[in-house]
C-alpha positions in Angstrom: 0.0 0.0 0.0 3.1 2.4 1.1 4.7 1.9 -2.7 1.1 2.7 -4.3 1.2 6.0 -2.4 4.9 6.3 -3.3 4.5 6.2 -7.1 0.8 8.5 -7.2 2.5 10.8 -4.9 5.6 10.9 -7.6 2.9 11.3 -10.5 1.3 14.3 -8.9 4.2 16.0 -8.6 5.7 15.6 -11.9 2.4 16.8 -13.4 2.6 20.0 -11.2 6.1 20.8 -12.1 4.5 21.4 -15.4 2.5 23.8 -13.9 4.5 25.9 -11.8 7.9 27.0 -11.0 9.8 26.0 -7.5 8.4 28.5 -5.0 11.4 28.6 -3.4 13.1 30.7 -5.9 11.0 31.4 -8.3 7.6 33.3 -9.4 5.2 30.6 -9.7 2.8 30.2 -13.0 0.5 31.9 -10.9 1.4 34.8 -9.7 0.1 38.4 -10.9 1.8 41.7 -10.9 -0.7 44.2 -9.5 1.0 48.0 -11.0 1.2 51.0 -9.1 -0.2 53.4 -11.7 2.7 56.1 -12.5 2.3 59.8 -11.3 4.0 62.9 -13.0 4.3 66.1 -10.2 5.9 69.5 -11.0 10.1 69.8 -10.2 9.6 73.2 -10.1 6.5 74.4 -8.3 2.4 74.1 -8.9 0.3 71.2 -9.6 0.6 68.9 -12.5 0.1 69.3 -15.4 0.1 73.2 -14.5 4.0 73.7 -13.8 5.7 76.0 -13.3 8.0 76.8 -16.1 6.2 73.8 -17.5 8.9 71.2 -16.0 7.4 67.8 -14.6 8.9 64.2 -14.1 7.6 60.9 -13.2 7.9 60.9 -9.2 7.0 57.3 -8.3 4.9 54.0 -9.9 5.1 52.2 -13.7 6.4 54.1 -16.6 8.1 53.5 -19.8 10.5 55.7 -21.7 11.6 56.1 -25.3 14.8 58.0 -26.0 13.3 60.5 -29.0 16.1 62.4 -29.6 19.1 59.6 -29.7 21.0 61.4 -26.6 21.4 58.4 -24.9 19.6 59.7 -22.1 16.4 59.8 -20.8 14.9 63.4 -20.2 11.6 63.8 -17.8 9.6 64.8 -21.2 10.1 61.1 -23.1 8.7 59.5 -20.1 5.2 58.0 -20.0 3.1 56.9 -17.4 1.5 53.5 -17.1 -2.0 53.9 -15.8 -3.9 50.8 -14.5 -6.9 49.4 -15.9 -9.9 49.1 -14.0 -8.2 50.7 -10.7 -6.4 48.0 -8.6 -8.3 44.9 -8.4 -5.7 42.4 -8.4 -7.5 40.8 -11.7 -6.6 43.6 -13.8 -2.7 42.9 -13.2 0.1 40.7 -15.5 -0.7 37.1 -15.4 3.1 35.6 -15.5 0.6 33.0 -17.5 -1.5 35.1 -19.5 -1.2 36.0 -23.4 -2.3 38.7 -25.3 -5.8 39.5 -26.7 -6.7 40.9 -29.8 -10.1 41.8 -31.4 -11.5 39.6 -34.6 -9.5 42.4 -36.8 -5.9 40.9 -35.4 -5.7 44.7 -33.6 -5.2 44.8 -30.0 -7.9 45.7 -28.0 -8.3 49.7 -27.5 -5.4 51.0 -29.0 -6.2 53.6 -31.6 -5.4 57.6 -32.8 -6.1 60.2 -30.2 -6.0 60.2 -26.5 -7.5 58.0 -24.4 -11.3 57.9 -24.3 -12.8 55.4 -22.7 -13.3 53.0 -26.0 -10.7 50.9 -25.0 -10.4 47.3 -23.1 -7.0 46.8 -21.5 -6.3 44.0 -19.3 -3.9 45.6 -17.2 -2.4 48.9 -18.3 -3.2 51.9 -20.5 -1.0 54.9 -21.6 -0.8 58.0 -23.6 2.4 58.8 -25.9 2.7 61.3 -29.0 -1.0 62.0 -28.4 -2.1 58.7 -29.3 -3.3 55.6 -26.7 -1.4 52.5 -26.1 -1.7 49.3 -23.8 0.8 46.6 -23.3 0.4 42.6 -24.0 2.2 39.0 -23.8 2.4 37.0 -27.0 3.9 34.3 -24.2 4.4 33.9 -20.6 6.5 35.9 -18.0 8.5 33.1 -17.0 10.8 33.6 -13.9 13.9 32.5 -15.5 15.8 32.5 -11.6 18.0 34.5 -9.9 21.2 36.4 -11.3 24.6 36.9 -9.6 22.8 39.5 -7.5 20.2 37.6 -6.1 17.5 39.4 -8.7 14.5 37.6 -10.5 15.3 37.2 -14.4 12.0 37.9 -15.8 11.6 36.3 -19.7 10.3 39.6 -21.2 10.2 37.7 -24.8 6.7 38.1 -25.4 6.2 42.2 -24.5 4.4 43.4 -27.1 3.0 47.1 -27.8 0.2 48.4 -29.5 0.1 51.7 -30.1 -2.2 54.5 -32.1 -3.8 51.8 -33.8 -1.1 49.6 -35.2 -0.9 46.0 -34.8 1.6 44.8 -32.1 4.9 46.1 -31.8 7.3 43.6 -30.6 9.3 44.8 -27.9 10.7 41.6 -26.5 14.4 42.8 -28.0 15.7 43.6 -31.2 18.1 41.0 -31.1 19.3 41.0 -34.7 20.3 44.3 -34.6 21.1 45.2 -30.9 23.5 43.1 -28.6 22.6 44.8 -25.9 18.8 43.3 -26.2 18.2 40.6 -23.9 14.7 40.1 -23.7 15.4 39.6 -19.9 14.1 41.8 -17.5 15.5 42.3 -14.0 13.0 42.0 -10.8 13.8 43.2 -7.0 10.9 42.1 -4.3 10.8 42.9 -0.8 10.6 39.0 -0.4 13.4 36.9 -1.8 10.8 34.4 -3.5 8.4 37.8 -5.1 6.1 35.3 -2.9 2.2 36.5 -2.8 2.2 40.5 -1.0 5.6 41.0 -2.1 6.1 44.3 -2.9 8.2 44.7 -6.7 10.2 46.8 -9.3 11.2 45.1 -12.4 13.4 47.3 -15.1 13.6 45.9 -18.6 15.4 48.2 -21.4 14.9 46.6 -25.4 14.8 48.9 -28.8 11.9 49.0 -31.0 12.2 47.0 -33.8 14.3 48.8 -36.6 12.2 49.5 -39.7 8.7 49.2 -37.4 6.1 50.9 -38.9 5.9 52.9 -35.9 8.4 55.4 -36.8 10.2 54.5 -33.8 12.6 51.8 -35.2 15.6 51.5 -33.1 14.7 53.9 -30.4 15.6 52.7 -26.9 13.0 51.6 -24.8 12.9 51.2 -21.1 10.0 49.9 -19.1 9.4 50.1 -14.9 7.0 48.2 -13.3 6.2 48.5 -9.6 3.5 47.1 -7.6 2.3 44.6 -5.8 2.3 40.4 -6.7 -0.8 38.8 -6.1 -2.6 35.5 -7.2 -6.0 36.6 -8.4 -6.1 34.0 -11.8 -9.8 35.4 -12.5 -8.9 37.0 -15.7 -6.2 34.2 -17.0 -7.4 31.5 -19.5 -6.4 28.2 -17.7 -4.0 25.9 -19.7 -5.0 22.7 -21.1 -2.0 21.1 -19.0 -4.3 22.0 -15.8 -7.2 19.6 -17.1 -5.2 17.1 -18.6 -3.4 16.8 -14.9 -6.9 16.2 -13.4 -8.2 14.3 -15.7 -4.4 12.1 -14.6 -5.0 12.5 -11.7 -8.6 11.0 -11.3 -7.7 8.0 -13.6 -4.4 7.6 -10.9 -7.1 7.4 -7.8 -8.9 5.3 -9.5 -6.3 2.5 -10.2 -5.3 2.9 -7.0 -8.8 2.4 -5.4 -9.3 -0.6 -7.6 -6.0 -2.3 -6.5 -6.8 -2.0 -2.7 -10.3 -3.6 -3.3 -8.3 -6.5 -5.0 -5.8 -6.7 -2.2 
């Protein structure tokens, strides 16, 4: 009886390693990144977006930057804020497991000419940049790759994709043809060591837009910040056909075993 429990105790868990990563160390399929939506203030003096002088930043929470003018550096007028769709109900956050969604034209959903008006359906974030509207997507999971020499999360960033004043997605997982320097890794910091459930986090990723992309933007560097808070709430992220074929296992498992003991 002790070796029957042995081997379907040894099956479950070799489905579930399918299903999510060692909790120990890293993000599990599971988790979701609830944003802090990003705030601009004035440097100078009065209330945004009344400056003085007219000179704001982005203070705290999730922006994204694009370096226009080729300095190499990043002034406090090429960054955007990220704003967070639906508020902060832990169901609108990134779904290490989700992918993206597009409407029945191939367009992602809500992203179109003009600011932002309402029309639009992200699932987690929404943003304004050259006047037009833009929300962020996976094509493929977040995985958490593990930790680097520092102790950080590696965050597969592969499947970031932007759509942006109405154009189909922009790939922004890392021009790697073109740039060395693209990765498609981002790097996580969480005030827990595992980015375990309440875990507050900050996860940088830089990349170039494609070059050529009918943006207009091709080869601008791009840098993303995310900060918020990781949570579990699966509610908005399709489930994978792995999870039903590991039940479907799993019940065919107790019942062998069931009909073995009723032999013995």
């Amino acid at each position: 009886m002790n070796a029957r429990k042995t081997v379907l105790s040894s099956a479950m868990a070799l489905a579930m390693g399918g299903i999510s990563l060692s909790a120990n160390a890293a993000l599990t399929s599971s988790a979701v990144l609830v944003l802090d939506p990003g705030v601009k203030t004035c440097t100078i003096g009065g209330t945004f977006p009344a400056c003085d002088y007219g000179v704001s930043d982005v203070t705290s929470g999730s922006f994204f930057s694009m370096d226009t003018n080729g300095d190499g550096s990043v002034a406090s007028g090429e960054k955007s804020v990220i704003l967070v769709a639906g508020g902060v109900a832990s169901d609108k956050g990134i779904g290490l497991a989700m992918h993206q969604t597009f409407d029945n034209t191939g367009n992602p959903i809500g992203s179109h000419t003009g600011s932002i008006n309402g029309s639009e359906s992200p699932q987690f974030d929404i943003w304004g940049f050259f006047g037009n509207t833009g929300l962020d997507y996976l094509s493929s999971p977040m995985n958490d790759l593990g930790l680097d020499a520092n102790g950080n999360h590696k965050i597969d960033m592969s499947g970031w994709v932007v759509g942006w004043n109405g154009i189909d997605a922009i790939p922004m997982g890392g021009d790697t043809a073109n740039f060395a320097i693209d990765t498609g890794v981002g790097t996580m910091v969480c005030s827990k060591a595992s980015c375990s459930n309440s875990s507050t986090f900050a996860l940088s990723y830089n990349a170039h837009v494609p070059l050529k992309d009918v943006s207009g933007f091709g080869g601008v560097a791009y840098s993303l910040k995310l900060t918020g808070v990781v949570g579990t709430n699966l509610s908005h992220i399709p489930v994978p056909a792995a999870v039903w074929l590991f039940g479907s296992g799993l019940v065919g498992l107790v019942g062998v075993a069931r009909r073995k003991k009723a032999a013995v």
